[in-house]
C-alpha positions in Angstrom: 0.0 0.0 0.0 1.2 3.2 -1.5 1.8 5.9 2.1 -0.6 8.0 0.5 -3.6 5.5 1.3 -2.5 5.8 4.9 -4.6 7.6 7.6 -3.2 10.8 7.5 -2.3 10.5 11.2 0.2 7.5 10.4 1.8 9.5 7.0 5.3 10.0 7.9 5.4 14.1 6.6 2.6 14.7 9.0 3.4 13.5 11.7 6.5 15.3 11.5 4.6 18.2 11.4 2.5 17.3 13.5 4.7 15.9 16.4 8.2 17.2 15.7 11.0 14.9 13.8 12.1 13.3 16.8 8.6 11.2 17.4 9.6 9.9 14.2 11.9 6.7 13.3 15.1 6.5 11.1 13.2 4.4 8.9 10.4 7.1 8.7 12.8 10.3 8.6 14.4 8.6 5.8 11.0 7.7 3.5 10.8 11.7 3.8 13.8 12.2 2.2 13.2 9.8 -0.2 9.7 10.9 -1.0 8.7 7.7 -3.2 8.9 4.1 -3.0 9.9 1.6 -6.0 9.0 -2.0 -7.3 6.0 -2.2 -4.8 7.3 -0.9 -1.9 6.5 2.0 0.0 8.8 4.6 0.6 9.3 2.9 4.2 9.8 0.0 3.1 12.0 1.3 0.8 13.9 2.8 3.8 13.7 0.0 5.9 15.8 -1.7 3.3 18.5 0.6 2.7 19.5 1.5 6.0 19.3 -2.7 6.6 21.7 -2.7 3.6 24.5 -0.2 5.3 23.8 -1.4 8.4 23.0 1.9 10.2 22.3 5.6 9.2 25.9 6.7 9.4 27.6 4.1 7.7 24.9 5.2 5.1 26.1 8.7 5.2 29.2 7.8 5.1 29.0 5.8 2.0 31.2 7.2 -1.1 29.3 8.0 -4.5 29.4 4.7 -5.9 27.7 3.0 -2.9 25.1 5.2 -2.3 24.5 5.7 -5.8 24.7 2.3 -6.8 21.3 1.9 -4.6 17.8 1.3 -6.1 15.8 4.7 -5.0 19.1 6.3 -4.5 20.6 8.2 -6.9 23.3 11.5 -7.7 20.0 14.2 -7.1 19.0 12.0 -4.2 23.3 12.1 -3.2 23.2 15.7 -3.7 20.7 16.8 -1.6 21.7 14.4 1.5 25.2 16.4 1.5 22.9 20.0 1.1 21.5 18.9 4.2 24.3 17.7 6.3 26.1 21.3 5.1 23.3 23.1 6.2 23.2 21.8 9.6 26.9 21.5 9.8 26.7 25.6 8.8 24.0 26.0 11.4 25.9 25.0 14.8 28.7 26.6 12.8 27.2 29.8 13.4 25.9 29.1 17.2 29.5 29.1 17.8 30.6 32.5 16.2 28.1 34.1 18.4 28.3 33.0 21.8 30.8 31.0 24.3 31.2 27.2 23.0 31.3 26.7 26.8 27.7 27.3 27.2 27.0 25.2 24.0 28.7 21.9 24.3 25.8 20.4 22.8 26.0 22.5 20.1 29.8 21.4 19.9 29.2 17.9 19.3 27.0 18.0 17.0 29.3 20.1 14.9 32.0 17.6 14.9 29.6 14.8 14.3 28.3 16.4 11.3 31.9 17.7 10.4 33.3 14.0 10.2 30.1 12.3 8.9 30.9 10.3 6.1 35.1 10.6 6.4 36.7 7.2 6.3 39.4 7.9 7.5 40.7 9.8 10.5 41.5 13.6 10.6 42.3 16.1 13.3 40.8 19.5 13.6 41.2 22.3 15.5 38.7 24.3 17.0 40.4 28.4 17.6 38.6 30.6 20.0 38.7 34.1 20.9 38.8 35.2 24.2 35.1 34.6 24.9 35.6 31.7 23.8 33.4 31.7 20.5 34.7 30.1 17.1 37.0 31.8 15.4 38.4 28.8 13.2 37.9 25.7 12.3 40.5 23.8 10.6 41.4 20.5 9.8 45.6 19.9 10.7 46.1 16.6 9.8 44.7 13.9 7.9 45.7 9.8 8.6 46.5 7.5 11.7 47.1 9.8 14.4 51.1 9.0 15.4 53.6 11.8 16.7 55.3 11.9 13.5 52.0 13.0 11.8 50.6 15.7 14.0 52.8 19.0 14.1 52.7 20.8 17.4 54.7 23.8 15.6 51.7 24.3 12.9 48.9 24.0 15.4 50.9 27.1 17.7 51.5 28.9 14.3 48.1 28.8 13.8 46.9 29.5 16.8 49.1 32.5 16.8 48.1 33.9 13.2 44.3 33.9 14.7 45.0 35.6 17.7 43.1 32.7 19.4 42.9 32.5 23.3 41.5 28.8 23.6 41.3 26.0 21.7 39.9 22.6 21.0 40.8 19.4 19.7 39.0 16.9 17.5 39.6 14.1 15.7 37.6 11.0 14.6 37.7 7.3 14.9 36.4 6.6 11.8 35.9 2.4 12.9 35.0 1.4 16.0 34.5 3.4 19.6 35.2 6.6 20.8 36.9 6.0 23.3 40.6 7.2 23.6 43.9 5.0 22.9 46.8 5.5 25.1 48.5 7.8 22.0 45.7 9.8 22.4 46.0 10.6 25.6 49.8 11.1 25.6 49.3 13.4 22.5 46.8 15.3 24.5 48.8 15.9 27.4 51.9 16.8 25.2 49.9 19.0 22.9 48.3 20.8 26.3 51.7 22.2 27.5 52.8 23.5 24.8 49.5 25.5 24.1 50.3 26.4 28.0 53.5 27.7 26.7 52.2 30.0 24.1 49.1 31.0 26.9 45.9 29.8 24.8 43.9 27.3 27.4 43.2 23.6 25.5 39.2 23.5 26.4 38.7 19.8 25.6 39.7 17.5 22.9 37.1 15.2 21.5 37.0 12.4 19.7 34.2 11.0 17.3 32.8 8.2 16.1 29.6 8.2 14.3 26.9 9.8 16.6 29.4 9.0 20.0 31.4 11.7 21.4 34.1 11.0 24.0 35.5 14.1 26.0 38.7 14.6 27.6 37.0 17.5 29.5 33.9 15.7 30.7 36.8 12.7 32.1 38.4 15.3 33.9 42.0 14.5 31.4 41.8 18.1 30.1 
């Protein structure tokens, strides 16, 4: 049954409207985006399938072109307009964080980073520069690859943070397979990487890692 026979109370667009997106499931949100269903199925069904296919909703996002593409019901107009959508979001805690303290947005943090590394396969490292109320000055991606101490440069992150002015900063990076939570390299790097930001007097605020929608904070563990 097509969803447009459905009771209108049980049509995934309106109960959106009607309840908010969060009453409604993945499956559901994603029949929205798709708008139609194909061979007999209903755009839920349809939904159902796909994200049963990747095996979750990020590892969908994060699919490359020819994945995603390579999808019945998916396609480069249907690619398109998922990566509009992750921008625009991405751009809209972006500018939460120009215009007040990150400090009193953590929230608003994570879900910055989560949409800044959705769909990267492999693992990057960002810094976050602040100004002296702490709102977003910068954001910019230092390295790219296995995090080691021969591949992140303390001297470019100070240079950096110099060249901005910045007054605090915060670290990111992503672990593109499996959990969140730190590796014993991360927290040496963290600790190395905190003094020398002490030396140059711009505070390190946190450094959190990523991994699909988990966040792990050195902060919130009292390591930062």
């Amino acid at each position: 049954m097509a969803i447009s026979d459905w009771p209108e109370d049980q049509r995934p667009r309106e109960r959106l409207i009607t309840y908010g997106p969060e009453a409604l499931t993945d499956p559901e949100l994603m029949a929205i985006f798709l708008r139609t269903g194909s061979s007999g199925k209903s755009a839920i069904e349809l939904a159902k399938d796909i994200i049963a296919r990747f095996g979750s909703l990020n590892k969908l996002f994060a699919a490359n072109p020819q994945e995603f593409t390579g999808i019945k019901g998916l396609g480069p107009a249907k690619l398109a307009l998922l990566r509009a959508v992750l921008e625009l979001a991405r751009r809209t805690y972006c500018e939460e964080l120009k215009t007040g303290p990150v400090i009193q947005s953590t929230l608003a943090v994570k879900k910055f980073l989560q949409l800044h590394f959705a769909g990267q396969q492999v693992e990057s490292f960002i810094v976050l520069f602040l100004d002296v109320q702490h709102r977003l000055i910068a954001c910019e991606k230092m390295f790219e690859g296995t995090l080691t101490r021969t591949s992140v440069y303390p001297r470019e992150i100070i240079r950096r943070a110099l060249e901005h002015n910045a007054a605090a900063a915060i670290f990111a990076h992503n672990h593109p397979s499996g959990r969140p939570e730190p590796s014993k390299l991360d927290e040496t790097l963290t600790i190395e990487l905190k003094q020398l930001m002490d030396g140059i007097e711009v505070k390190l605020l946190d450094h959190i890692i990523v991994s699909g929608s988990l966040t792990w904070s050195f902060h919130e563990h009292g390591l930062c």
